[in-house]
N, C-alpha and C positions, 0 to 999 in steps of 0.2 A: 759267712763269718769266719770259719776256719780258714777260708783260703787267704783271707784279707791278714788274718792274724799269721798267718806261715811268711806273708808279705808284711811282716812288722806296721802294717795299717792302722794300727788300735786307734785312733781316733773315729774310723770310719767303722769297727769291730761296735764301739760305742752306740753309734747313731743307730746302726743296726739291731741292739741288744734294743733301744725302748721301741722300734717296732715290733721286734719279736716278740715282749713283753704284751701288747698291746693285744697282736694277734693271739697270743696264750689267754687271753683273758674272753677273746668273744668266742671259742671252743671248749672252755671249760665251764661247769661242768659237761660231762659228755653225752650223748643222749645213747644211753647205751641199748634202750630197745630199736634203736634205727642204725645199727653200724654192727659193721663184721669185726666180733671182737680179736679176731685171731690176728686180720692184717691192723688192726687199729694196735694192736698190741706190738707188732712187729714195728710200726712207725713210731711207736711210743720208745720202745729198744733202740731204733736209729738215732734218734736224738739225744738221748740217752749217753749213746757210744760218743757221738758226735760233741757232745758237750764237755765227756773228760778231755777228749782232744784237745781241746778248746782250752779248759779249764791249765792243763798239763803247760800247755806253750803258754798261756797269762800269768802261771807260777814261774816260770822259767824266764820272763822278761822280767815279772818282780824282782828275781834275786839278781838280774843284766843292772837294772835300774839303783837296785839296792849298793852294787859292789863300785857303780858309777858315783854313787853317792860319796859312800865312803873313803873312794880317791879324791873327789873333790874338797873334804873334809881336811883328808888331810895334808894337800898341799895348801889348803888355808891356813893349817893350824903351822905347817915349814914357814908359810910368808909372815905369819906374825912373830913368829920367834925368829926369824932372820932380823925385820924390820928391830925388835927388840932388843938385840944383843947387838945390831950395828948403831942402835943409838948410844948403846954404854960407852 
């Protein structure tokens, strides 16, 4: 998912996100008399790390996406007030 998302992929970041969901759901709870909690805990940390990654570059497309928005805004709001003052 990171790599996809480093490759502006988010739609496929997506598709990925309700498998991973899914897989989160049939390992938790954990059985913690059957598992070494020291590497479970280390894997728990990777994901972890891995996820602000994640999280970090999907805020940083928010604000790509937001500031795209806003220029789109505002040469709408140039065309309208052009079309308007060239009808006066």
């Amino acid at each position: 998912m990171l790599v996809l998302a480093g490759k502006d992929e988010w739609e496929q970041v997506g598709s990925l996100q309700k498998e991973r969901l899914q897989l989160m759901e049939k390992i938790f709870p954990l059985d913690v008399e059957n598992m070494n909690q020291s590497e479970t805990a280390e894997q728990i940390q990777s994901i972890l790390d891995l996820d602000k990654q994640l999280m970090d570059l999907a805020a940083a497309q928010q604000k790509e996406i937001g500031a795209a928005i806003g220029k789109f805004n505002q040469g709408r709001q140039a065309t309208k007030a052009y079309h308007a003052t060239s009808r006066s």
